[in-house]
FIVEX-878094 format. One record per residue (C-alpha): residue in three letters; chain; x, y, z. Coordinates in pm, whole numbers. Layout:
BEGIN
 code unit      X      Y      Z
  ALA    A      X      Y      Z
...
//
This chain:
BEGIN
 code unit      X      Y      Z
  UNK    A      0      0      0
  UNK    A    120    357    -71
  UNK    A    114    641    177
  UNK    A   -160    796    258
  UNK    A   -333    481    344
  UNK    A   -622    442    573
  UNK    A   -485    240    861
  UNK    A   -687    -49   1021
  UNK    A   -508    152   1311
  UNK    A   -720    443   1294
  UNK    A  -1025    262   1238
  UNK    A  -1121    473   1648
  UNK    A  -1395    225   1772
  UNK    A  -1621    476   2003
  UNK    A  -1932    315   2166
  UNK    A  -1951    593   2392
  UNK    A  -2212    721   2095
  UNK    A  -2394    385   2002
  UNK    A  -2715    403   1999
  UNK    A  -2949     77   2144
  UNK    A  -3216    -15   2007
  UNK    A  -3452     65   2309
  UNK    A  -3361    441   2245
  UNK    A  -3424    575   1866
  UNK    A  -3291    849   1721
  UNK    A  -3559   1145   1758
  UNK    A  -3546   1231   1428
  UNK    A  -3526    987   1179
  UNK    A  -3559   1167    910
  UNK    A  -3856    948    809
  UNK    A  -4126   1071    511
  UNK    A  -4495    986    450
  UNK    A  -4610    647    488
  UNK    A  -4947    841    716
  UNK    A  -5222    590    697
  UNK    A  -5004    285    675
  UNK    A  -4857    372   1013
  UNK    A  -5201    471   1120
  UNK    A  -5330    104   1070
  UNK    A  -5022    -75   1140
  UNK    A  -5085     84   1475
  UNK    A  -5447     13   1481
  UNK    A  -5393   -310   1427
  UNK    A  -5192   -365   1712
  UNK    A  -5455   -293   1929
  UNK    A  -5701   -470   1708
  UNK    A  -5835   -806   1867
  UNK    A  -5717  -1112   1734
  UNK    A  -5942  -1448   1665
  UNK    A  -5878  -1590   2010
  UNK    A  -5926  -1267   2199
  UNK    A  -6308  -1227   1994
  UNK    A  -6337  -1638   2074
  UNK    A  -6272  -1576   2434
  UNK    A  -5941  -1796   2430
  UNK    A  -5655  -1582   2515
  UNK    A  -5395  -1539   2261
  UNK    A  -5166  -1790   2289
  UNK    A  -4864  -1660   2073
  UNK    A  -4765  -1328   1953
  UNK    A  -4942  -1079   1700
  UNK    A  -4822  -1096   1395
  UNK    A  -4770   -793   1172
  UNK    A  -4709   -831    807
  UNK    A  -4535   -520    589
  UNK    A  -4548   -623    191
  UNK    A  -4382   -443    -85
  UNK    A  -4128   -547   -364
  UNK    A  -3774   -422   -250
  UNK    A  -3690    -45   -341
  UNK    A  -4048     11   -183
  UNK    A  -3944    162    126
  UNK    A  -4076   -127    359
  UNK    A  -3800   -203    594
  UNK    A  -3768    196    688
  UNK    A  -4159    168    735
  UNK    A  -4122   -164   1006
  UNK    A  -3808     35   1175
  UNK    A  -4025    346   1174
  UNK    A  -4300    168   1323
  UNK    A  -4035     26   1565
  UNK    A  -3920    358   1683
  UNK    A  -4295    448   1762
  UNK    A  -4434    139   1961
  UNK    A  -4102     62   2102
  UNK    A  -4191    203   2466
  UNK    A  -4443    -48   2476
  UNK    A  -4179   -301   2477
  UNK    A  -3946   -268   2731
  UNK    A  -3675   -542   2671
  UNK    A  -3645   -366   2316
  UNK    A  -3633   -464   1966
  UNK    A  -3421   -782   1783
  UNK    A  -3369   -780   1476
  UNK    A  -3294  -1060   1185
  UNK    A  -3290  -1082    815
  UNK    A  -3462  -1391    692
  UNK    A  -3282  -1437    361
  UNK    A  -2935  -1321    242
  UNK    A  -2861  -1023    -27
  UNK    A  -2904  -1273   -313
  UNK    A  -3224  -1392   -190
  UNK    A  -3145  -1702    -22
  UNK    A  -3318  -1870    242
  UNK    A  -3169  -1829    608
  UNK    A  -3202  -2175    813
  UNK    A  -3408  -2129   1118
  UNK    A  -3115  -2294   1321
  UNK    A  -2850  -2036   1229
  UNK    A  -3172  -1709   1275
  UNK    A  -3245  -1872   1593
  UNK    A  -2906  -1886   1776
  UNK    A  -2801  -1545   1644
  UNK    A  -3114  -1395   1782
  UNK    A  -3007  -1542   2140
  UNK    A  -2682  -1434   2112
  UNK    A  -2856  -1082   2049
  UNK    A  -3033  -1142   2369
  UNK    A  -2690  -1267   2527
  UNK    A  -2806  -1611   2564
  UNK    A  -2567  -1847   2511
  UNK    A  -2724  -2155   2306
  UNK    A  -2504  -2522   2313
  UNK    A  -2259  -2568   2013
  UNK    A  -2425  -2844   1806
  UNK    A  -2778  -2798   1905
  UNK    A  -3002  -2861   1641
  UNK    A  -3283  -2673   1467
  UNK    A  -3603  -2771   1705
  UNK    A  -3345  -2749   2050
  UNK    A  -3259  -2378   1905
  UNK    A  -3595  -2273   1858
  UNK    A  -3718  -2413   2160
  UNK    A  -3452  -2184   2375
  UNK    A  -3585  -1897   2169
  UNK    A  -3905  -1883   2323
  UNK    A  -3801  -1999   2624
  UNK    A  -3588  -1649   2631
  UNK    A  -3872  -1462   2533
  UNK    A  -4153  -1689   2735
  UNK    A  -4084  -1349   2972
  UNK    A  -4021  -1058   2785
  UNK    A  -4200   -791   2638
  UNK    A  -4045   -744   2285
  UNK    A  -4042   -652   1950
  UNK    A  -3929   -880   1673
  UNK    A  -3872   -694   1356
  UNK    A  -3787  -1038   1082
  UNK    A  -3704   -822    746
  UNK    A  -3666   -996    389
  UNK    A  -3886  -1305    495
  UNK    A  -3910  -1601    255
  UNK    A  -4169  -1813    417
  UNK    A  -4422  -1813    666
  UNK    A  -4204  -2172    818
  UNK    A  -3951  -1939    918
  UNK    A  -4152  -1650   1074
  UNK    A  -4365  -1906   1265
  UNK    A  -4071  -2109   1363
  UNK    A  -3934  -1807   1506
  UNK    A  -4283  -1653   1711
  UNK    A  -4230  -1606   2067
  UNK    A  -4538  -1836   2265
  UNK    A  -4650  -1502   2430
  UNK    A  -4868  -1225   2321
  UNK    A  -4705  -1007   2535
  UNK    A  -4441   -947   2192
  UNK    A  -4488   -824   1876
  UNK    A  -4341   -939   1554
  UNK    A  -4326   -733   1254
  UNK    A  -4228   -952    930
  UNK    A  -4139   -791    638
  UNK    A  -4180   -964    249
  UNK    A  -4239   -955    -73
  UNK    A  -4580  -1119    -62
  UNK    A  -4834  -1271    168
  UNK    A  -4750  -1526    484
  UNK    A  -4973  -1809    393
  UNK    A  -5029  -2036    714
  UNK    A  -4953  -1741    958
  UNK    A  -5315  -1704   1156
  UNK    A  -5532  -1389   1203
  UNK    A  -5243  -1167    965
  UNK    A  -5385   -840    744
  UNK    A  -5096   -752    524
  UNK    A  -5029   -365    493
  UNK    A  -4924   -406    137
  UNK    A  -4715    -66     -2
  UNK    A  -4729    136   -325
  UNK    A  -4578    496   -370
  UNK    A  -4531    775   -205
  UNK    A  -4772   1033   -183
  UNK    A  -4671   1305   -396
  UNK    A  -4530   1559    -99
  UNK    A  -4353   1327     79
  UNK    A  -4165   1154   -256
  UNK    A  -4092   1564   -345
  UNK    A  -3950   1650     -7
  UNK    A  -3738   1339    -66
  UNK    A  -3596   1446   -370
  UNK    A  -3572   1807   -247
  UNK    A  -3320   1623     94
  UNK    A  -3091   1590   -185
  UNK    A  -3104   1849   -449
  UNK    A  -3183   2125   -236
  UNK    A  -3512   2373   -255
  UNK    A  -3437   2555   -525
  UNK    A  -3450   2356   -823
  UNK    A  -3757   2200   -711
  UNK    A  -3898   2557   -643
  UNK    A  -3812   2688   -986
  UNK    A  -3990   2384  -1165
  UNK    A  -4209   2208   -955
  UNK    A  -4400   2020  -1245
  UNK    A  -4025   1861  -1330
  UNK    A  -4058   1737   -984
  UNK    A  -4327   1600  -1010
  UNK    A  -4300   1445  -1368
  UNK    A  -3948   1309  -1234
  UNK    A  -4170   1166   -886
  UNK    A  -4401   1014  -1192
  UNK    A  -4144    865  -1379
  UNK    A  -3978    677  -1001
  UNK    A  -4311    576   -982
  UNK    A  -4291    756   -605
  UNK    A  -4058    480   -536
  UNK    A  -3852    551   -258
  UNK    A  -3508    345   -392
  UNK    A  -3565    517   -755
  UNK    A  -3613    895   -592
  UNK    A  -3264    786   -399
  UNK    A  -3120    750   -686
  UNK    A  -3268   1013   -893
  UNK    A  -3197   1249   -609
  UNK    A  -2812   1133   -523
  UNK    A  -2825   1169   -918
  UNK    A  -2883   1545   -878
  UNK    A  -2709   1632   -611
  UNK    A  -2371   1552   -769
  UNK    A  -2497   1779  -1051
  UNK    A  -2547   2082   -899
  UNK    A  -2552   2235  -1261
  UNK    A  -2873   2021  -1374
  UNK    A  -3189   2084  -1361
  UNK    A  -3440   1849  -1234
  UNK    A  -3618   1834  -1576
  UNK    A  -3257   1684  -1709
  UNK    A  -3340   1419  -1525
  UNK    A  -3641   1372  -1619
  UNK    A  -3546   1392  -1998
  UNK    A  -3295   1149  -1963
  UNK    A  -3520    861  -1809
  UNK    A  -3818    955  -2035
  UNK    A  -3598    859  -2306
  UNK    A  -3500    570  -2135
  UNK    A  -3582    238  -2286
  UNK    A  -3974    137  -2102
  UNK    A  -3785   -225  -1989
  UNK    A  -3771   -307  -1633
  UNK    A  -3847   -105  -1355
  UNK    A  -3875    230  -1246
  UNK    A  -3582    162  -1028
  UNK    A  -3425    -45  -1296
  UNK    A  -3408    263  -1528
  UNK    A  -3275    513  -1244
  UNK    A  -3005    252  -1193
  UNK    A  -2908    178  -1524
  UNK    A  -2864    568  -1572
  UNK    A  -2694    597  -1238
  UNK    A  -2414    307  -1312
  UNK    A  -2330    416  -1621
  UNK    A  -2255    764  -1531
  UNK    A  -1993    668  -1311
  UNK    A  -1632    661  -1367
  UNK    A  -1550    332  -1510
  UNK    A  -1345    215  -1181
  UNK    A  -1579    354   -965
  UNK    A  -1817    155  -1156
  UNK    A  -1605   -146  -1175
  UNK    A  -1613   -148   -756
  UNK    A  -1920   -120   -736
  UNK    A  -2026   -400   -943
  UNK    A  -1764   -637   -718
  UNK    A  -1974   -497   -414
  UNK    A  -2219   -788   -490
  UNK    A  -1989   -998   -382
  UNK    A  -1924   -848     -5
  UNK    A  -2025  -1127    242
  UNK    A  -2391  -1091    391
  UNK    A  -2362   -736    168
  UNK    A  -2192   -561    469
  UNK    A  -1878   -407    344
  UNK    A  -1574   -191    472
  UNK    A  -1299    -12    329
  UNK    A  -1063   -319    323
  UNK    A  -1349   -522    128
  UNK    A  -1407   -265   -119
  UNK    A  -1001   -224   -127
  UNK    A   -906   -619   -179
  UNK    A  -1223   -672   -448
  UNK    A  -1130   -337   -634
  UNK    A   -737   -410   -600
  UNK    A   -723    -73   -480
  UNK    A   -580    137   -165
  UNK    A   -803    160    129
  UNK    A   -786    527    139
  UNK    A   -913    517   -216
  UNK    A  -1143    284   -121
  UNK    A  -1334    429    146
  UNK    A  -1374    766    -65
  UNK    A  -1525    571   -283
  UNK    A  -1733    440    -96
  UNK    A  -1852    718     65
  UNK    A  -1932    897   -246
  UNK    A  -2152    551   -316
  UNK    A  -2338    663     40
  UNK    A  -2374   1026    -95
  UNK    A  -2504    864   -449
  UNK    A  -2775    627   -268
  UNK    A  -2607    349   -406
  UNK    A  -2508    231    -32
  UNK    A  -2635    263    282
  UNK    A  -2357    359    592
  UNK    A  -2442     73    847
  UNK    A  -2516    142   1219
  UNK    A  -2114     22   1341
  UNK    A  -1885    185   1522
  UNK    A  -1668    139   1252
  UNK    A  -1662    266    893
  UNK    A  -1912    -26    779
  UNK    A  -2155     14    435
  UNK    A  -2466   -184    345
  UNK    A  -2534   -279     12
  UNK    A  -2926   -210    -41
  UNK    A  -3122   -520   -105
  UNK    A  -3299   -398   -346
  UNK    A  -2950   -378   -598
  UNK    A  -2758   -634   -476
  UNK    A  -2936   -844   -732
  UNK    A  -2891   -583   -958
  UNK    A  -2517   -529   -957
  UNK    A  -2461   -919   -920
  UNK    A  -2613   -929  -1290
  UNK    A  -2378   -641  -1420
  UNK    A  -2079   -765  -1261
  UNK    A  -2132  -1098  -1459
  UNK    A  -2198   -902  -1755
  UNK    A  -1867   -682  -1750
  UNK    A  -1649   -911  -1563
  UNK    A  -1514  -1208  -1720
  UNK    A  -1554  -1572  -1406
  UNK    A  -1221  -1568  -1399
  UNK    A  -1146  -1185  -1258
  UNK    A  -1473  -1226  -1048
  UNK    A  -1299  -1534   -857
  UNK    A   -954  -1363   -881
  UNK    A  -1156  -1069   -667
  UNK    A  -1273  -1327   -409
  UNK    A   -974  -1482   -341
  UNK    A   -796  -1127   -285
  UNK    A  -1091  -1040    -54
  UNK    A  -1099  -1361    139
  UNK    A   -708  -1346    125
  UNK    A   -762  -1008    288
  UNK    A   -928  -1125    549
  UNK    A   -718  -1402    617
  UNK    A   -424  -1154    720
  UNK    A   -670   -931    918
  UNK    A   -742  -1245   1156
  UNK    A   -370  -1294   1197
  UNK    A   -331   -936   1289
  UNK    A   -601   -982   1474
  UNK    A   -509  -1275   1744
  UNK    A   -133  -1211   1666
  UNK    A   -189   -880   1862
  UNK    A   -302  -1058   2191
  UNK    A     42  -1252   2175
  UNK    A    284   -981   2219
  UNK    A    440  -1164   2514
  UNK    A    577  -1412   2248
  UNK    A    920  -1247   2096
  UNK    A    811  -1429   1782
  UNK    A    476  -1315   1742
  UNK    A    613   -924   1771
  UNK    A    875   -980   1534
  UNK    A    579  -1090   1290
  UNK    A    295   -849   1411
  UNK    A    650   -573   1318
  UNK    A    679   -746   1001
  UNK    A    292   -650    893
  UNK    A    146   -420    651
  UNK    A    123    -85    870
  UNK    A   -256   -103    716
  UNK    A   -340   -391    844
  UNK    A   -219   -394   1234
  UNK    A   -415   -294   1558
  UNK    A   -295    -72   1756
  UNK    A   -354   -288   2102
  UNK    A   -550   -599   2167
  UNK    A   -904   -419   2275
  UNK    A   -963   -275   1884
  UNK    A   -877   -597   1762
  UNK    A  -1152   -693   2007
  UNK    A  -1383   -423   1882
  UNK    A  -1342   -475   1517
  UNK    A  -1339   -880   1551
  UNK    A  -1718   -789   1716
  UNK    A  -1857   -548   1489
  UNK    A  -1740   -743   1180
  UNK    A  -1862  -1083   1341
  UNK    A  -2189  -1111   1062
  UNK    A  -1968  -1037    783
  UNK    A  -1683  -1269    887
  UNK    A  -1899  -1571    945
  UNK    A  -2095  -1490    588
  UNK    A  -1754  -1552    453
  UNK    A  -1661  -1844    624
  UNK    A  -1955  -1967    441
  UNK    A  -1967  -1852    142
  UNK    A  -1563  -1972    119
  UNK    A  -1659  -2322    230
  UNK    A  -1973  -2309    -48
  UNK    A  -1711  -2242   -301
  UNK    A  -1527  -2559   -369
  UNK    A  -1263  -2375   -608
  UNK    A  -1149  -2157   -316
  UNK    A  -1074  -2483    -82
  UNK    A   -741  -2345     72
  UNK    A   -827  -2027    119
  UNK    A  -1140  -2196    291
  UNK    A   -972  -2344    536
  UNK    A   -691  -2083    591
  UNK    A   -986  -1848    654
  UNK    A  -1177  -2059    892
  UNK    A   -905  -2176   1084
  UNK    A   -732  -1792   1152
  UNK    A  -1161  -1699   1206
  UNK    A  -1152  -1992   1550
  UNK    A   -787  -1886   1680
  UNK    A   -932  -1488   1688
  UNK    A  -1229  -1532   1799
  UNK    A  -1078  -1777   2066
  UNK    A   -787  -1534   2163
  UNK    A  -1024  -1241   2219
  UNK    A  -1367  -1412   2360
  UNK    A  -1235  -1787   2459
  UNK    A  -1359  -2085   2363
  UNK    A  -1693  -2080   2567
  UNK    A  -1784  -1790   2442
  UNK    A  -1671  -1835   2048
  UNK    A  -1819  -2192   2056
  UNK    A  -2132  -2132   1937
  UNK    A  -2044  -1964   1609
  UNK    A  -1794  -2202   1533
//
């Protein structure tokens, strides 16, 4: 790496400013969504079957959020969240029911990460049915709030439903949750017309929008009122500050009418991008459980991690990523183009330069684990001549942000594990990575406490 390189050592982990998830942020900055909040809460207080049947409920209520992704509905179940939370004092958990490409999450693995989210320790080995039986064992008491996002079946939702109607659980999908009792689906379009104009107007500023506020509105049209597409479309803008809004518009009425809305903001987006900024992001769909960092961005790209995290941050500024709630400089890649940018990177990037970018990313973190443990064994003359001997950008400064990053990067690390053991071509790197993945997480939280994720 060159100079100027953003140092794994100045990656300052401050949890002094973390925010929980029984205390949310007064302002969230969220838009419209009026009536469907309205009935979501009504139907919280609405009585269930068994409660009209005089049998008292006998497991929790289930609300269901609908909506294709790029609709908007997993800010609507968080906003909803943030507003009933009080009525659930032991707080809100959170999973995600399928993975960035769409696969299906096994109960088993969404059942011991939610007790280890509750700081329940579940026994290494246990199987599916012993894991979900601790689950509602460890809520049998609680008052909470189970937001599931990106479900694929009602199995796993109803698997996963505490035995109490004391909690809530808000699922959201893509379509109904057939077999789920007594559920109304709050099923989402657009946005009204104000609220998807103030959301364009969050990134381009007032004025254009107050010069030419039929533009606006024929660009608002054109999204559909989709809240992904006006992202776009508005991140679009804002790094235009020369353009008017009915530029935009011009451009995507002219626009071929295939695909989406958000398929044709998108298209418009990517191709307006430098071509190795564009080149990144298309390797993006690769990033582990989509949760990347400067050092993934840096090892897929082949780039340095200064240059990455710039880059990544102008993705943020673009809509094109979301920054991820981590003490540490973390990014989300939107579910809604993950599928997208998996389809353009096979387009543009020949199989053999996509593997060649997995194997520098899992190679990566390979030598971030060994920095990792190799920093609690400073006692060892050895081990400092070889923690010496490392890239400057990839050492910790002492043991506890080794600590801290080895925690906030847990979900990512173990969606690598398995995504390296899935790919049979990468078999060395597979078991370089898993094996450096036990010996950190065993030097920094011992084997009790690393057992169950490994």
């Amino acid at each position: 790496m060159g100079s100027g390189v953003w140092p794994v050592t100045d990656q300052a982990v401050d949890t002094d400013g973390a925010r929980l998830s029984q205390d949310p942020a007064e302002d969230s900055g969220f838009l419209g969504r009026t009536r469907e909040l309205k009935e979501l809460r009504a139907d919280i207080e609405r009585a269930g079957l068994d409660t009209l049947s005089g049998r008292k409920a006998p497991r929790a209520r289930v609300l269901l959020i609908a909506g294709r992704p790029g609709s908007g509905r997993t800010a609507l179940a968080e906003e909803l969240a943030a507003q009933v939370v009080d009525a659930y004092p032991d707080g809100v958990l959170r999973a995600r029911l399928s993975e960035p490409d769409g696969t299906r999450v096994p109960v088993g693995r969404l059942a011991r990460d939610l007790l280890t989210e509750m700081d329940r320790t579940a026994p290494p080995g246990a199987d599916e049915d012993d894991l979900t039986e601790a689950l509602r064992a460890a809520l049998a008491d609680r008052r909470v709030l189970l937001l599931l996002d990106a479900v694929a079946d009602a199995e796993q939702v109803d698997a996963l439903l505490p035995d109490t109607p004391d909690c809530l659980a808000v699922a959201v999908a893509e379509g109904p949750l057939t077999g789920i009792a007594d559920v109304r689906p709050c099923t989402l379009g657009g946005l009204d017309t104000k609220s998807a104009v103030e959301l364009l107007s969050r990134h381009t500023g007032s004025v254009r929008i107050t010069v030419d506020p039929r533009a606006a509105e024929q660009l608002v049209e054109l999204c559909q009122a989709q809240p992904a597409a006006l992202t776009l479309a508005g991140g679009w803008l804002a790094a235009r500050p020369q353009a008017a809004v009915a530029d935009l518009a011009k451009h995507l009425h002219a626009e071929a009418e295939e695909g989406s809305a958000l398929d044709r903001v998108f298209r418009l987006v990517h191709a307006s991008l430098p071509g190795t900024a564009a080149r990144m992001l298309r390797l993006l769909s690769l990033a582990p459980a989509g949760l990347v960092d400067p050092h993934t961005a840096s090892a897929l790209a082949g780039c340095s991690v200064s240059g990455a995290r710039t880059t990544l941050d102008d993705f943020v500024a673009l809509g094109l990523l979301r920054a991820a709630d981590s003490p540490l400089p973390e990014y989300e890649v939107p579910g809604c183009l993950h599928a997208r940018l998996a389809r353009l990177a096979r387009k543009h990037e020949r199989p053999a330069e996509l593997q060649l970018a997995r194997a520098r990313m899992l190679e990566r973190t390979v030598r971030l684990l060994q920095s990792c443990r190799a920093v609690t064994e400073t006692d060892s003359p050895q081990a400092r001549e070889k923690l010496l001997a490392t890239p400057r950008d990839l050492r910790f400064p002492h043991p506890r942000a080794a600590a801290d990053w080895l925690r906030a990067r847990r979900p990512a690390l173990l969606a690598a594990a398995r995504l390296a053991v899935a790919d049979g071509e990468l078999d060395t790197l597979a078991r370089r990575l898993m094996s450096q993945l036990v010996r950190a997480m065993v030097a920094h939280f011992g084997t009790q406490a690393a057992a169950p994720d490994l």
